[in-house]
PyMOL CGO cylinders between C-alpha atoms (Angstrom):
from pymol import cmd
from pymol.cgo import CYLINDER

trace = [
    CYLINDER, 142.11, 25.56, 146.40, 142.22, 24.85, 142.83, 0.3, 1, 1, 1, 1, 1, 1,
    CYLINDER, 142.22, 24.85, 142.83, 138.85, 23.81, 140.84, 0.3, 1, 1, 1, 1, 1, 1,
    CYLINDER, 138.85, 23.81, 140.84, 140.79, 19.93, 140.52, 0.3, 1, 1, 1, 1, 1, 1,
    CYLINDER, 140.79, 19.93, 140.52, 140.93, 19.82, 144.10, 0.3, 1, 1, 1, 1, 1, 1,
    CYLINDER, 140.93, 19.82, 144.10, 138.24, 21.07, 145.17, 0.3, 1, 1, 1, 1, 1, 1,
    CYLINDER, 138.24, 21.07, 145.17, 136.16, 18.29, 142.96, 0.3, 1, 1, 1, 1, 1, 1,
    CYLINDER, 136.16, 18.29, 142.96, 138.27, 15.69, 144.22, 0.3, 1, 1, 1, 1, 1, 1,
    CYLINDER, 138.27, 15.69, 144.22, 137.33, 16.05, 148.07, 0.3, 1, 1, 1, 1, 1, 1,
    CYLINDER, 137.33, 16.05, 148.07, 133.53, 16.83, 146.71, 0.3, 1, 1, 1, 1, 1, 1,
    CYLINDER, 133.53, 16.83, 146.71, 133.34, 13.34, 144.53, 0.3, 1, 1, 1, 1, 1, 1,
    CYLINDER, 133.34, 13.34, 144.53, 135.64, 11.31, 147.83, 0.3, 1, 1, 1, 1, 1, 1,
    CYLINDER, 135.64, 11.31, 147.83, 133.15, 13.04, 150.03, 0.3, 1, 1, 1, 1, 1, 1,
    CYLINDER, 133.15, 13.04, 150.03, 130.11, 12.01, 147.70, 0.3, 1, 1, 1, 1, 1, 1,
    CYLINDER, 130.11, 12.01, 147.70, 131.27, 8.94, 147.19, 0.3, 1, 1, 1, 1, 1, 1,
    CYLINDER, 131.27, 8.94, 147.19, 131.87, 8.01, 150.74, 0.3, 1, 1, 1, 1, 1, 1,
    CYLINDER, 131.87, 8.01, 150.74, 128.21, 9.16, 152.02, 0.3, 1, 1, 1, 1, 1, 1,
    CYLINDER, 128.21, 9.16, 152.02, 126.87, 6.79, 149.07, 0.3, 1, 1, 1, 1, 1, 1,
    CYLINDER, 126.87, 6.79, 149.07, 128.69, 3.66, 150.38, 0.3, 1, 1, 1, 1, 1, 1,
    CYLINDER, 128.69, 3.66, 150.38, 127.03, 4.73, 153.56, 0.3, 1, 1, 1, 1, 1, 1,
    CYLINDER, 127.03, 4.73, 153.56, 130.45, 4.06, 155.20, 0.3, 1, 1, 1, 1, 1, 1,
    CYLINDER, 130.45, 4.06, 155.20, 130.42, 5.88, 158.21, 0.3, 1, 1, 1, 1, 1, 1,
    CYLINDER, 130.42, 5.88, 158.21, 134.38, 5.98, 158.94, 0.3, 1, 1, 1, 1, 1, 1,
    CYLINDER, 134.38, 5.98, 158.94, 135.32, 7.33, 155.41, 0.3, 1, 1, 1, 1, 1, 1,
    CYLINDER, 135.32, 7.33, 155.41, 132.83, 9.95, 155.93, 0.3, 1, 1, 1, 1, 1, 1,
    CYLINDER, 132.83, 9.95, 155.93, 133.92, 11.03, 159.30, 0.3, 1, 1, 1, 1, 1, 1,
    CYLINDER, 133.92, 11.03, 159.30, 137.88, 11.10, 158.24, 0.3, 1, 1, 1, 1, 1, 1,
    CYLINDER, 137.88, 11.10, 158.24, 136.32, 14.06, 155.97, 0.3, 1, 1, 1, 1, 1, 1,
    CYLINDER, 136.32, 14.06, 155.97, 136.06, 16.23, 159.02, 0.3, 1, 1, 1, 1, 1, 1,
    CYLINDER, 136.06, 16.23, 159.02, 138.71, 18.14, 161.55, 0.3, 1, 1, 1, 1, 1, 1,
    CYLINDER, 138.71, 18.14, 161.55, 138.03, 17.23, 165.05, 0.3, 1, 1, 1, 1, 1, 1,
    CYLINDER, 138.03, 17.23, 165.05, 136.20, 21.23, 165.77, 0.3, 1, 1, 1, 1, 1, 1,
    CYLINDER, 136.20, 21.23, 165.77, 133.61, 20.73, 163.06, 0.3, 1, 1, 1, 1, 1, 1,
    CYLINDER, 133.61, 20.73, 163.06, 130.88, 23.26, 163.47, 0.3, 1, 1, 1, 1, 1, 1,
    CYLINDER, 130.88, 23.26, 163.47, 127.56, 21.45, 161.59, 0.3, 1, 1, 1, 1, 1, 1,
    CYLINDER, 127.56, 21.45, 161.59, 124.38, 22.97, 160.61, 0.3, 1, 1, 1, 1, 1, 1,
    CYLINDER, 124.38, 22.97, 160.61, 121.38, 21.03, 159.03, 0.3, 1, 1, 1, 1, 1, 1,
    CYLINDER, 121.38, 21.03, 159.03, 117.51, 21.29, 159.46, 0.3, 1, 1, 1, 1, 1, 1,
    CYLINDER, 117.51, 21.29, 159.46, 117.63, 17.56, 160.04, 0.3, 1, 1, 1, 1, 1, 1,
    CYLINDER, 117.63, 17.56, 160.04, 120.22, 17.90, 163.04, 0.3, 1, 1, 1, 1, 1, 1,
    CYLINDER, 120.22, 17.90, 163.04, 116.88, 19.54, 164.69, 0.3, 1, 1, 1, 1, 1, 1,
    CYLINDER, 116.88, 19.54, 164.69, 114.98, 16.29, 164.19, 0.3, 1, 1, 1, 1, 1, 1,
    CYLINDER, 114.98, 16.29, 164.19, 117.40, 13.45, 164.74, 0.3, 1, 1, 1, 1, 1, 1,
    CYLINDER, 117.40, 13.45, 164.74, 119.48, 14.89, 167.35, 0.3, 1, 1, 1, 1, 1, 1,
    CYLINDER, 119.48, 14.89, 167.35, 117.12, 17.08, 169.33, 0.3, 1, 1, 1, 1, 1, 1,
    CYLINDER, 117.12, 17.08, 169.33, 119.40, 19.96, 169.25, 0.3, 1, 1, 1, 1, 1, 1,
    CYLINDER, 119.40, 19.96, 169.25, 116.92, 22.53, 168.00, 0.3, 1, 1, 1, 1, 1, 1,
    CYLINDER, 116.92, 22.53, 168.00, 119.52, 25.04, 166.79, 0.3, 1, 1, 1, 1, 1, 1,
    CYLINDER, 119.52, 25.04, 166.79, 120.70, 22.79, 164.22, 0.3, 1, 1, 1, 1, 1, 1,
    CYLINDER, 120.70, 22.79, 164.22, 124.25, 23.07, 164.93, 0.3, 1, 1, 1, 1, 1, 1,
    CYLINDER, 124.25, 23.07, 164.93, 126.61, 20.35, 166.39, 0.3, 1, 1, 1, 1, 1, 1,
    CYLINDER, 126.61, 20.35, 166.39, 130.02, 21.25, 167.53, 0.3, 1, 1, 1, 1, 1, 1,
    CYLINDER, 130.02, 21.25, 167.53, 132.66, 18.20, 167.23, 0.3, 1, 1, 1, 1, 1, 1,
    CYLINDER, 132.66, 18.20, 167.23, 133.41, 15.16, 165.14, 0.3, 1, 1, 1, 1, 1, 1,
    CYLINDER, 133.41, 15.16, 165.14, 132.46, 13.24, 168.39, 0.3, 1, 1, 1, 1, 1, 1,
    CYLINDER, 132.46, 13.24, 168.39, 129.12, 14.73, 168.03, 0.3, 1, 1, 1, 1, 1, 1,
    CYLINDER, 129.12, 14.73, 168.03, 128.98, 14.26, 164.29, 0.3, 1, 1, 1, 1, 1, 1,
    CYLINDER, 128.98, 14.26, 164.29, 129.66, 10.87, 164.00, 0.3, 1, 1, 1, 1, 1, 1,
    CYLINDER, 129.66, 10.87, 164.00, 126.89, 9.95, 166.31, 0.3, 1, 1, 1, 1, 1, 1,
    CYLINDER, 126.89, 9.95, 166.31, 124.54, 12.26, 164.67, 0.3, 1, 1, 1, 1, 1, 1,
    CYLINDER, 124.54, 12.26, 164.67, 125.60, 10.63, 160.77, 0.3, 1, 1, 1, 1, 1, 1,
    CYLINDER, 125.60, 10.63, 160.77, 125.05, 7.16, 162.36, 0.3, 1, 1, 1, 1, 1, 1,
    CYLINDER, 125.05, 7.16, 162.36, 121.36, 8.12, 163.40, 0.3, 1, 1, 1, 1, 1, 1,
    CYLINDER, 121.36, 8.12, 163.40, 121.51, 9.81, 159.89, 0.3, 1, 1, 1, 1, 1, 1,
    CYLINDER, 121.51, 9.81, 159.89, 122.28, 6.54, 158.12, 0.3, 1, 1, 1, 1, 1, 1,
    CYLINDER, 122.28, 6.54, 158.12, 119.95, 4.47, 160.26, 0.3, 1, 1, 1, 1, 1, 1,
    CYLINDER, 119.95, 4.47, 160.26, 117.23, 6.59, 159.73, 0.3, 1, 1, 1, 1, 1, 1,
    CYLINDER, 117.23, 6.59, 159.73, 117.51, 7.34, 155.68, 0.3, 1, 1, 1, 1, 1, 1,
    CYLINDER, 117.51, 7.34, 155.68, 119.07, 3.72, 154.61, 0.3, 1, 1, 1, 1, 1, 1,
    CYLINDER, 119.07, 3.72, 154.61, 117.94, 4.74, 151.08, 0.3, 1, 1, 1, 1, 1, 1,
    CYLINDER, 117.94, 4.74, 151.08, 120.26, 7.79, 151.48, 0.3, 1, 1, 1, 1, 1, 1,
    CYLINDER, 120.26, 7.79, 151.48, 121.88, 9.18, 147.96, 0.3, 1, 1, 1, 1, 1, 1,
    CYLINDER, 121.88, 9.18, 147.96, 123.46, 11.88, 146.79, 0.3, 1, 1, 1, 1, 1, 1,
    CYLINDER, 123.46, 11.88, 146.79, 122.78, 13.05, 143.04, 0.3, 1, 1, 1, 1, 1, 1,
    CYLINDER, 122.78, 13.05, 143.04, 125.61, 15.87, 142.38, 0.3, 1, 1, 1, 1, 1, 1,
    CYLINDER, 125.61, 15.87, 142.38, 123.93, 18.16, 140.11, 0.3, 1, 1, 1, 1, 1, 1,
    CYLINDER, 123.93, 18.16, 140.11, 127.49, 20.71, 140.48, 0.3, 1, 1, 1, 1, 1, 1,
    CYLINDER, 127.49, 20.71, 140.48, 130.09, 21.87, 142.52, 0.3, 1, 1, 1, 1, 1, 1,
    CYLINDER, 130.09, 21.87, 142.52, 130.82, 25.30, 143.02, 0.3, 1, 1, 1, 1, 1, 1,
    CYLINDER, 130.82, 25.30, 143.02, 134.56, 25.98, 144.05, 0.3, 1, 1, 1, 1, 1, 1,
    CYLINDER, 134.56, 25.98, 144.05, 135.33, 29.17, 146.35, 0.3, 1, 1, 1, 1, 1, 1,
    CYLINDER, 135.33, 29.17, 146.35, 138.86, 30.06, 147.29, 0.3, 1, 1, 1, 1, 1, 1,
    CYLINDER, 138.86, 30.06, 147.29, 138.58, 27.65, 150.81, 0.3, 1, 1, 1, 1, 1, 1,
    CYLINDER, 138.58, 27.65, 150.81, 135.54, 26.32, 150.69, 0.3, 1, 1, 1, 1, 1, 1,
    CYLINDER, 135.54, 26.32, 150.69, 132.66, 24.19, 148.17, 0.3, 1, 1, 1, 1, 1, 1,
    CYLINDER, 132.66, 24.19, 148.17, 129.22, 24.26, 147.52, 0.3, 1, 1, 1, 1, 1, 1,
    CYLINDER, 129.22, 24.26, 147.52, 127.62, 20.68, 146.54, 0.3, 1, 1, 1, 1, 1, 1,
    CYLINDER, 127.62, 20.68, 146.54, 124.86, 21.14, 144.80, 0.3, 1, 1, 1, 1, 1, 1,
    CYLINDER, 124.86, 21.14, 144.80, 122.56, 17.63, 144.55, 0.3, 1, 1, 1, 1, 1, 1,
    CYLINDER, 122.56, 17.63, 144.55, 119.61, 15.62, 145.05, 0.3, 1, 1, 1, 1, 1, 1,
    CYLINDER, 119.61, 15.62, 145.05, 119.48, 14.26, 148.74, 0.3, 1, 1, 1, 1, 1, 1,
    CYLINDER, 119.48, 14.26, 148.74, 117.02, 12.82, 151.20, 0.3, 1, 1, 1, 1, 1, 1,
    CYLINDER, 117.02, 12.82, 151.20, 114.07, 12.51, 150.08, 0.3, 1, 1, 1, 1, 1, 1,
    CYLINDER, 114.07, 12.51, 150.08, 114.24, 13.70, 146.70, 0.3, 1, 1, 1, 1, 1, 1,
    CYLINDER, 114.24, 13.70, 146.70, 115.13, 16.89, 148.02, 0.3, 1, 1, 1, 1, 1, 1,
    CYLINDER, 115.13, 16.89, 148.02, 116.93, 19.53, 146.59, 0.3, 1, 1, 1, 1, 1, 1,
    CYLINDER, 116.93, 19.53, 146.59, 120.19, 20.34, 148.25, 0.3, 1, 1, 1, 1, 1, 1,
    CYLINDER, 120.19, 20.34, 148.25, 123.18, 22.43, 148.95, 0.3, 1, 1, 1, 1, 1, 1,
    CYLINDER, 123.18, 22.43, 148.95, 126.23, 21.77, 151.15, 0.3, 1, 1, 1, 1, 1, 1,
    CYLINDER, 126.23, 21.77, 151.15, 128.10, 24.77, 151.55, 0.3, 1, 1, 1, 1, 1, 1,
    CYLINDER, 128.10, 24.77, 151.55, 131.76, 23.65, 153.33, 0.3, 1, 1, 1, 1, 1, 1,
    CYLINDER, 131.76, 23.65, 153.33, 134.74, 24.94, 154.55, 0.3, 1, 1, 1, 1, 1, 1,
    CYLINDER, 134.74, 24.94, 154.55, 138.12, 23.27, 154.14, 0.3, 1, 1, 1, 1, 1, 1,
    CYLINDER, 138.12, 23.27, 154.14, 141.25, 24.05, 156.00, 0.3, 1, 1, 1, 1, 1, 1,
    CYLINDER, 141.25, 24.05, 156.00, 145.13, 23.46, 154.53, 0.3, 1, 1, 1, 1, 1, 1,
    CYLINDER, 145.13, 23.46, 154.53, 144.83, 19.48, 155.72, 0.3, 1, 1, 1, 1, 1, 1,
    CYLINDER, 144.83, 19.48, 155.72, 141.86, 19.17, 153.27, 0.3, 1, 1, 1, 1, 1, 1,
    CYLINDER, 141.86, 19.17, 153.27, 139.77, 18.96, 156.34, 0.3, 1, 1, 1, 1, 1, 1,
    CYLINDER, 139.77, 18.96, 156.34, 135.86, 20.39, 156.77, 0.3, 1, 1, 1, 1, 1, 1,
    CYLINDER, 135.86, 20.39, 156.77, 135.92, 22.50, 159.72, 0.3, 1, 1, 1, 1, 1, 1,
    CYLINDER, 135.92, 22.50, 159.72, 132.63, 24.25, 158.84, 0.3, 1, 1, 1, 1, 1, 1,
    CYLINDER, 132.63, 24.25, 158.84, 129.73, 22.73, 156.74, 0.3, 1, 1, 1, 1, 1, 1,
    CYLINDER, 129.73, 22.73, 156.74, 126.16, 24.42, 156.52, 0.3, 1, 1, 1, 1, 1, 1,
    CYLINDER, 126.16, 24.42, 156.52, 123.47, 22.40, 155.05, 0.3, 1, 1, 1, 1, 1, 1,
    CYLINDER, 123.47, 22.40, 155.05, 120.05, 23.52, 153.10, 0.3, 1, 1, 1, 1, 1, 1,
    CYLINDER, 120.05, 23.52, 153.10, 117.23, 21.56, 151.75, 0.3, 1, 1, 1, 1, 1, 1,
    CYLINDER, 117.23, 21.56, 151.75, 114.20, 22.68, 149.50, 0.3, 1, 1, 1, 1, 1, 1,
    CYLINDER, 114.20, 22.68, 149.50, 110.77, 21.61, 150.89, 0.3, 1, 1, 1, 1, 1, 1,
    CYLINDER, 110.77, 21.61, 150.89, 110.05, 17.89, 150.19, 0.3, 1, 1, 1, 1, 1, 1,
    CYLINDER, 110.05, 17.89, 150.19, 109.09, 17.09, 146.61, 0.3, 1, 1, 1, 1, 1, 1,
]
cmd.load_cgo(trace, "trace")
């Protein structure tokens, strides 16, 4: 993935969670997602923090957006690997945060892992 590309689906990604439109954000995902967040633990009662499935994800974003309708994302940088990007923002809550994703050759996120810094 070359740094252009990679920014592209990180700003369309950013973008999309800012509009709080919940469609555009799911398209961003292959159906066999594997999600891990600290906040999965609290809004979906799954206390691994993992979901498993865009079916899963969708419903868990929804109760995201419901619960956080002041939800932004500050991009402070993106980090490009060779398959995969880090986002590196301000999220809920003021928080600190880093998104670190995996995409596959359809531009897809098949794995995305989460982390927050303590509230501020």
């Amino acid at each position: 993935m070359t740094e252009q590309e990679a920014l592209n689906i990180a700003q369309t990604w950013i973008q999309d969670w800012n509009q709080h439109n919940l469609d555009a954000i799911t398209l961003h995902y292959a159906e066999d997602i594997d999600f891990t967040s600290p906040f999965v633990a609290k809004l979906a009662n799954h206390p691994n923090g993992n979901l498993q499935g865009k079916i899963a994800l969708r419903d868990y974003f929804a109760k995201a957006l419901e619960a956080y309708p002041d939800l932004k994302f500050e991009v402070l940088e993106i980090l490009t690997g060779v398959d995969s990007i880090v986002i590196y923002c301000k999220s809920v809550q003021d928080r600190l945060a880093a998104e670190s994703i995996t995409i596959n050759a359809q531009g897809l996120i098949t794995v995305s892992k989460a982390h927050y810094s303590a509230a501020v």
